[in-house]
C-alpha positions in Angstrom: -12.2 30.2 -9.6 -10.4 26.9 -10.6 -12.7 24.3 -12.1 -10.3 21.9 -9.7 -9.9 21.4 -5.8 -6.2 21.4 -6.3 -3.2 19.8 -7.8 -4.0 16.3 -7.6 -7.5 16.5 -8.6 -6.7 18.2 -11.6 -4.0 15.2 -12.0 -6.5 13.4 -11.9 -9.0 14.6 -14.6 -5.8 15.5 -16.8 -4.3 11.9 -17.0 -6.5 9.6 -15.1 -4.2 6.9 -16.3 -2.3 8.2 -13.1 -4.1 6.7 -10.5 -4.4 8.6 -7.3 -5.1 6.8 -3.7 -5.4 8.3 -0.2 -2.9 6.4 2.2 -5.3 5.8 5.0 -8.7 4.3 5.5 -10.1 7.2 7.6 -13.5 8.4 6.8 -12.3 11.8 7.1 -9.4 11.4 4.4 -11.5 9.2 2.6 -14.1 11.9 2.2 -11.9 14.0 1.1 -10.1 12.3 -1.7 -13.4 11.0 -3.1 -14.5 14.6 -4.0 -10.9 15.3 -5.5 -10.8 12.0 -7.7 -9.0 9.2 -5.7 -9.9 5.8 -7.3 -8.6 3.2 -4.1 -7.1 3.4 -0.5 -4.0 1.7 1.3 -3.9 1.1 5.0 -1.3 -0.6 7.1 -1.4 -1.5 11.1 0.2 2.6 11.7 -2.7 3.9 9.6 -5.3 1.7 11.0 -4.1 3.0 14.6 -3.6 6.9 13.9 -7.3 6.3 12.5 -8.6 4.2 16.3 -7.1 7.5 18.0 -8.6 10.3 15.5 -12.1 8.3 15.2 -11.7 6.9 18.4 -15.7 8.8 19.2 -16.3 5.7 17.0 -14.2 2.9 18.0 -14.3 3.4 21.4 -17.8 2.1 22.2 -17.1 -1.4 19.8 -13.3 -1.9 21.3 -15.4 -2.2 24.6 -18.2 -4.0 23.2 -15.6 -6.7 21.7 -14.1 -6.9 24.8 -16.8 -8.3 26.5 -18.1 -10.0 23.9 -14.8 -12.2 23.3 -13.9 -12.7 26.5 -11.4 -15.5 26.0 -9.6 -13.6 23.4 -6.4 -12.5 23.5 -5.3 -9.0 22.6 -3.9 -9.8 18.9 -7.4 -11.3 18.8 -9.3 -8.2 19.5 -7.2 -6.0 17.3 -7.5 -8.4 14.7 -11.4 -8.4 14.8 -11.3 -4.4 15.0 -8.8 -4.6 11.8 -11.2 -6.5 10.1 -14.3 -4.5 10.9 -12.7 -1.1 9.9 -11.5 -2.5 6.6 -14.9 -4.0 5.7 -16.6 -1.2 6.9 -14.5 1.7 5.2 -13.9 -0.6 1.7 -17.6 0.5 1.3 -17.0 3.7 0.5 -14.7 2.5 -2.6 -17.7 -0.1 -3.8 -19.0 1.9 -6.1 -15.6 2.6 -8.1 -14.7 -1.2 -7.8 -18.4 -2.1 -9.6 -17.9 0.7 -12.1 -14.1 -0.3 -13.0 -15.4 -4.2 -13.1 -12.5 -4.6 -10.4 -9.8 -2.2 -11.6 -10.4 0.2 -9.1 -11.9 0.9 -5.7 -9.8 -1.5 -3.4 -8.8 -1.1 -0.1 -5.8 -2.7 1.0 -5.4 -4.7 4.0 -2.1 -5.5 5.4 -1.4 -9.1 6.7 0.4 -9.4 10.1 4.3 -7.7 9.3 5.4 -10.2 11.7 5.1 -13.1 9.6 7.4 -11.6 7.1 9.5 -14.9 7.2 6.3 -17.2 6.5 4.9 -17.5 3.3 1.9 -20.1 4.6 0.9 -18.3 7.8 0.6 -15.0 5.2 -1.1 -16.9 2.7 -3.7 -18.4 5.5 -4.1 -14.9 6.7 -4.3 -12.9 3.1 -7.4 -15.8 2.3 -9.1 -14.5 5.3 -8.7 -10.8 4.9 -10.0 -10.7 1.2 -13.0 -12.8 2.8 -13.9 -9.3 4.3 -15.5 -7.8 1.4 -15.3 -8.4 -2.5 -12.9 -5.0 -3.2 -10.0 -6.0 -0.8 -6.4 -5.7 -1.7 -4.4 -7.4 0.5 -0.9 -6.3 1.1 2.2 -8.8 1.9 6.1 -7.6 2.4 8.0 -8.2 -0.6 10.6 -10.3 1.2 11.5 -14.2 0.0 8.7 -15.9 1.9 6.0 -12.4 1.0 6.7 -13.1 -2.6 6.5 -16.8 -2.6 2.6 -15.9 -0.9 2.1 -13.3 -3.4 2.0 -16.0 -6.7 -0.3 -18.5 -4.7 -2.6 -15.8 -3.3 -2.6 -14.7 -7.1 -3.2 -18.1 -8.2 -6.3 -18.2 -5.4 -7.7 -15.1 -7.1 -6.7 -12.4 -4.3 -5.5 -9.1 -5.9 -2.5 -8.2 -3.7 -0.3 -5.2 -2.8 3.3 -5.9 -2.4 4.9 -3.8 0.5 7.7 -2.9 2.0 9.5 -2.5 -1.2 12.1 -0.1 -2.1 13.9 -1.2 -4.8 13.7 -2.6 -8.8 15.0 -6.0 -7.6 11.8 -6.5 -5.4 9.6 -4.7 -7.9 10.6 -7.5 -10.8 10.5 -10.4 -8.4 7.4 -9.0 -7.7 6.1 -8.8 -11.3 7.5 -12.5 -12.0 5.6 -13.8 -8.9 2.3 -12.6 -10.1 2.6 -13.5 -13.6 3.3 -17.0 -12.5 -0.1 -17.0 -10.2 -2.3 -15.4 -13.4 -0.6 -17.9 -15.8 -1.7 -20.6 -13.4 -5.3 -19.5 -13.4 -5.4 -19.4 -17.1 -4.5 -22.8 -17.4 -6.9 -24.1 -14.9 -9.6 -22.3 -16.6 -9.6 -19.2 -13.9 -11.3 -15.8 -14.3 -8.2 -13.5 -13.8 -9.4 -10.1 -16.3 -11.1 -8.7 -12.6 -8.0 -8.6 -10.7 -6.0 -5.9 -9.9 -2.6 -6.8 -8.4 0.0 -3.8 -7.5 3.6 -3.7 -6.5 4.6 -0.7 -4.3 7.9 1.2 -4.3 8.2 3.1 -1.5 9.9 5.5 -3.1 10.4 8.2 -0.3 12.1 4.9 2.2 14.5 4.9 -0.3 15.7 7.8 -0.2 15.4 7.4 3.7 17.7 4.4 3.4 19.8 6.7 1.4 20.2 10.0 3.4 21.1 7.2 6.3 23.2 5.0 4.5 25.6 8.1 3.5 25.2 9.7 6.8 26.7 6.3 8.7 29.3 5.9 6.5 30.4 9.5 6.5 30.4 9.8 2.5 29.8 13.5 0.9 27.1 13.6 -1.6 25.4 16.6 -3.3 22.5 17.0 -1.1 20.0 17.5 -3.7 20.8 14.1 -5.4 19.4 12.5 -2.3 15.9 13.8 -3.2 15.9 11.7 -6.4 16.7 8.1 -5.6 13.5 6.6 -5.1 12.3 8.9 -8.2 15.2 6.8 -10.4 14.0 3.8 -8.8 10.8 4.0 -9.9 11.3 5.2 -13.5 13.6 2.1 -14.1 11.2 0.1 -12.6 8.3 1.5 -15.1 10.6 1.2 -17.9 11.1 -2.4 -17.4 7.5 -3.3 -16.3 6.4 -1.6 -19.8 8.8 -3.7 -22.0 7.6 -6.7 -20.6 4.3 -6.0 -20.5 3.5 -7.2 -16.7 -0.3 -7.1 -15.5 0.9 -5.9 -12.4 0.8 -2.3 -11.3 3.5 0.2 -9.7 2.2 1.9 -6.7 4.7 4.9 -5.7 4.5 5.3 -1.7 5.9 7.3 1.5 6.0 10.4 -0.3 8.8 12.8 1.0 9.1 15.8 -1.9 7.1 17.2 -4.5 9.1 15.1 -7.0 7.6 11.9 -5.3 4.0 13.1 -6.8 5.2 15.7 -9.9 8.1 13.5 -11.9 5.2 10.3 -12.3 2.7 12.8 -13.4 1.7 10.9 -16.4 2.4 7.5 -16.0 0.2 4.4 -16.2 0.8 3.7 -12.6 -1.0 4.5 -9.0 0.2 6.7 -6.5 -0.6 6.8 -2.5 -0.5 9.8 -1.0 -0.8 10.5 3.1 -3.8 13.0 4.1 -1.0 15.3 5.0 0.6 15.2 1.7 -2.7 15.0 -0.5 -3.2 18.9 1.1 0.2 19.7 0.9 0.1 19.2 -3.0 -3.5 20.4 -3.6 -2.4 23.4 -2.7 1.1 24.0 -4.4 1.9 25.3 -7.0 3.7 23.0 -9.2 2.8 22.8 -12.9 0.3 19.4 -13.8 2.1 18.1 -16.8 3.4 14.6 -18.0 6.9 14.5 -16.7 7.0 10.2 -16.5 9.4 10.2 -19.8 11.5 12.9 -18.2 15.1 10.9 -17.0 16.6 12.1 -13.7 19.5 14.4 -14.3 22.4 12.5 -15.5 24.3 14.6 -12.2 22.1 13.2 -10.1 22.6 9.9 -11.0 26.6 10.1 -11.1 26.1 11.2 -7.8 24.1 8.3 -6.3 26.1 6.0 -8.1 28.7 6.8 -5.7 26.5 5.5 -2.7 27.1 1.4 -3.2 23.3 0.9 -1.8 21.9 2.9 -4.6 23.4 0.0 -6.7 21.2 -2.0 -5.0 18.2 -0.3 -5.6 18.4 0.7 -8.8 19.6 -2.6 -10.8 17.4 -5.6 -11.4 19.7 -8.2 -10.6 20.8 -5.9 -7.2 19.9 -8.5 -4.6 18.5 -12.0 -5.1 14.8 -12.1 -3.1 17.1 -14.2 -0.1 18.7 -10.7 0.2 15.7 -8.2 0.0 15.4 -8.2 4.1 18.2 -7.5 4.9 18.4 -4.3 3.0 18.3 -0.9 4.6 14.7 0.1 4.2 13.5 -3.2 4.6 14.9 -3.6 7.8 13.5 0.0 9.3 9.9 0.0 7.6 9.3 -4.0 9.1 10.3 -3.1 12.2 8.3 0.3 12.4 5.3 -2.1 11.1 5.5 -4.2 14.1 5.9 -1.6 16.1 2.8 0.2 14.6 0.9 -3.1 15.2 2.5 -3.6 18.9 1.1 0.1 19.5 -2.3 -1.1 18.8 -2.6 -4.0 20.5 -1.2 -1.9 23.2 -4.0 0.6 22.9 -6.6 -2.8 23.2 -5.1 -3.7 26.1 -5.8 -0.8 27.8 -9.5 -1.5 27.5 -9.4 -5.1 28.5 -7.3 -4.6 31.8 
């Protein structure tokens, strides 16, 4: 019998510099990665509701109970009060990682309203609030213009954040930049910043989403395969870059759609969040646990993608200025099925307040 329960917790021991989350704050998944070696959690308004429906044996009785006892409140109200309890609630089960690691590990992120991508202060009022909930929050912001302008005063303020919605090494260095400009702040005022733990994600499997649609509307041929690897060659360049400039900021690899999504960053001093779905998927396959991180994508591969202009985009560091990150491909499909996520749930409120 293996001295592992699977892939990724034998990642885990192997190279623990290869951080391992669950993507979802359910106490089932959370359970689950805690015996296998995750070290933190993400959780967005889509997670937060497929967790109300699986647990809802639990929520039910407090959606109700909130209800009546908020009964001026509005629907966005309720859900927001729910959001909050389930993130304070489950970011206990992480405490003891975040006291251990002196606040390098054993966050939960928290996801500020995806509607107010366009507005740096009302995300900045709101990420105050939600790292309020409990001392090992991580609160996440889209990495458009106005998310990234947040991001270095919320760093400045002393909140750890989680840049979202991001696809691409463009948002990844503005990113980067941001937060060193919030930590350089709080050095010169005399600020604690050593605790902190601030992450930028690449949603690696969006961008080969954005990819596989971007050649499919435009009718190009592209070797199928080369498709899998996009957000792989994204991420790489990104991690090259982040290690020759020696940023305190974190890659987080998300949205995983192949094996290569977990197996190429094997190795890396980075985090990776991985679905429930995905986490079992992998535990149980049968791909090899070594340090592939230094391995380069096939040069094939990349001649390939460079034929697809939007790769362009995603791959170079001076692809789009920040003014131009939302109206990218993935950008524009992950905010919008973020609001819907969130609409769903306040839906699901209202159905126990009319």
């Amino acid at each position: 019998m293996s001295e592992f329960l699977g892939k990724l917790h034998e990642c885990a021991v192997k190279f623990p510099q290869t951080h391992i989350w669950m993507d979802s704050c359910g106490e089932e998944e959370l359970n689950y990665g805690l015996k296998r070696g995750i070290v933190s959690a993400t959780s967005n308004p889509i997670i937060v509701g497929s967790v109300v429906k699986n647990e809802l044996n639990i929520w039910e009785k407090r959606i109700k109970e909130l209800v009546l006892e908020l009964p001026e409140a509005t629907e966005d109200e309720i859900t927001w009060e729910l959001l909050h309890e389930i993130g304070a609630l489950r970011s206990k089960k992480l405490l003891p990682l975040f006291e251990e690691s002196k606040g390098k590990l054993g966050r939960l992120s928290i996801q500020t309203n995806a509607k107010y991508y366009r507005n740096a202060g009302e995300m900045l009022e709101q990420a105050i609030q939600l790292n309020s909930l409990a001392p090992n929050m991580q609160v996440k912001m889209p990495a458009s213009a106005a998310g990234i302008q947040a991001m270095e005063e919320a760093t400045y303020r002393g909140i750890s954040i989680n840049a979202t919605v991001s696809f691409t090494v463009a948002q990844a260095v503005a990113v980067a930049e941001a937060v060193e400009r919030g930590l350089k702040r709080r050095e010169l005022s005399g600020l604690e910043w050593e605790n902190m733990a601030p992450v930028c994600t690449i949603m690696i499997g969006r961008t080969d989403d954005w990819m596989k649609e971007y050649v499919n509307q435009t009718g190009m041929v592209v070797e199928p395969e080369c498709l899998e690897w996009a957000g792989v060659a994204v991420i790489k360049e990104a991690y090259r870059i982040y290690n020759e400039r020696g940023y305190r900021t974190r890659l987080l690899s998300a949205a995983n759609r192949n094996v290569y999504h977990w197996s190429e960053l094997i190795g890396g001093d980075l985090d990776q969040t991985i679905n429930y779905s995905w986490h079992k998927r992998l535990n149980s396959c049968g791909t090899e646990v070594v340090s592939r991180i230094d391995h380069p994508v096939e040069p094939h591969f990349i001649s390939e993608l460079e034929k697809i202009s939007e790769f362009g985009k995603s791959i170079k560091e001076d692809g789009m200025s920040p003014h131009e990150f939302e109206k990218y491909g993935g950008f524009r499909s992950t905010i919008t099925t973020f609001i819907t996520g969130y609409n769903d749930l306040c839906a699901l409120i209202r159905r126990y307040m009319i």
